[in-house]
C-alpha positions in Angstrom: 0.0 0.0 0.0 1.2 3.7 -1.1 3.3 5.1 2.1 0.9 8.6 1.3 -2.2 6.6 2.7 -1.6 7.5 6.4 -0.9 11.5 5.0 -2.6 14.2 6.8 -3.9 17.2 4.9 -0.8 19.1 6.4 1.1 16.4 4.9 -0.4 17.1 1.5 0.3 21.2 2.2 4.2 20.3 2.4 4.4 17.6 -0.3 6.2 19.8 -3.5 4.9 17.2 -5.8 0.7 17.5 -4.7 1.6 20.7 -4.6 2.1 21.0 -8.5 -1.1 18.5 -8.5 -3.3 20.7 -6.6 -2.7 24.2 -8.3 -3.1 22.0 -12.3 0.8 22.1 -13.0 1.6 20.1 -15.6 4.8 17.8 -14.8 4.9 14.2 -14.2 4.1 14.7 -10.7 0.8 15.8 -11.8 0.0 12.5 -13.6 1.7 10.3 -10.4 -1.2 11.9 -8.3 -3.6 11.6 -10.9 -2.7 7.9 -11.1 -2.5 7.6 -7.7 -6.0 9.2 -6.6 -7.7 6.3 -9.2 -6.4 3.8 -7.6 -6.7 4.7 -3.8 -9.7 6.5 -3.5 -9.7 6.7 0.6 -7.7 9.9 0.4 -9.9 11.6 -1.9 -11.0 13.9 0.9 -7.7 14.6 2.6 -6.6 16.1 -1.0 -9.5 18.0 -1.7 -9.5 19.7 1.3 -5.7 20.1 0.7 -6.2 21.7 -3.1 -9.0 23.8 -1.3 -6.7 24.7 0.9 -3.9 25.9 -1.5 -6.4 27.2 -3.8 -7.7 29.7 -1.5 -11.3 28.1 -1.4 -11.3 26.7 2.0 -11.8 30.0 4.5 -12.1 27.8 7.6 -8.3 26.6 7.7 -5.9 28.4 9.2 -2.4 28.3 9.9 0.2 30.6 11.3 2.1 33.4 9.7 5.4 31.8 10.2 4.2 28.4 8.4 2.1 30.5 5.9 5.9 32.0 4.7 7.3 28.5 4.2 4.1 26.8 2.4 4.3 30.2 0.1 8.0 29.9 0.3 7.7 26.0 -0.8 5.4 26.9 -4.1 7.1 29.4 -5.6 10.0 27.2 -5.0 7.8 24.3 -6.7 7.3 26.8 -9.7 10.7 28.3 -9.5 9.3 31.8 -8.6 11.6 34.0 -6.5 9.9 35.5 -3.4 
């Protein structure tokens, strides 16, 4: 069984590779979790709260400033954006 079954949604939030899944980046990573998600449907939740999460849709989460800078930090590392 896939080691990212016991994942929590923070684990999702610091995973570079969902990351590029979640915000519809096109790489191979994208496809791994696209692959991934068919076959193991039990973390279908966790993820999509995780995408709603990055995607700014989720309004309930919240997390503090100092790990907001390294998730943002993390992305634009993920997309090779300087910050």
């Amino acid at each position: 069984m896939n080691s990212k079954i016991n994942y929590k949604v923070e684990d999702f939030l610091r995973d570079d590779e969902f990351i590029c899944y979640a915000l519809n980046i096109p790489s191979e990573a994208y496809l791994k979790w696209e692959s991934l998600l068919r076959e193991c449907s039990a973390l279908t939740n966790k993820t999509e709260k995780a995408k709603a999460i990055l995607t700014g849709e989720d309004m309930v989460y919240t997390i503090e400033p100092e790990e907001s800078n390294e998730l943002k930090k993390s992305i634009f590392a993920s997309l090779s954006i300087e910050c």
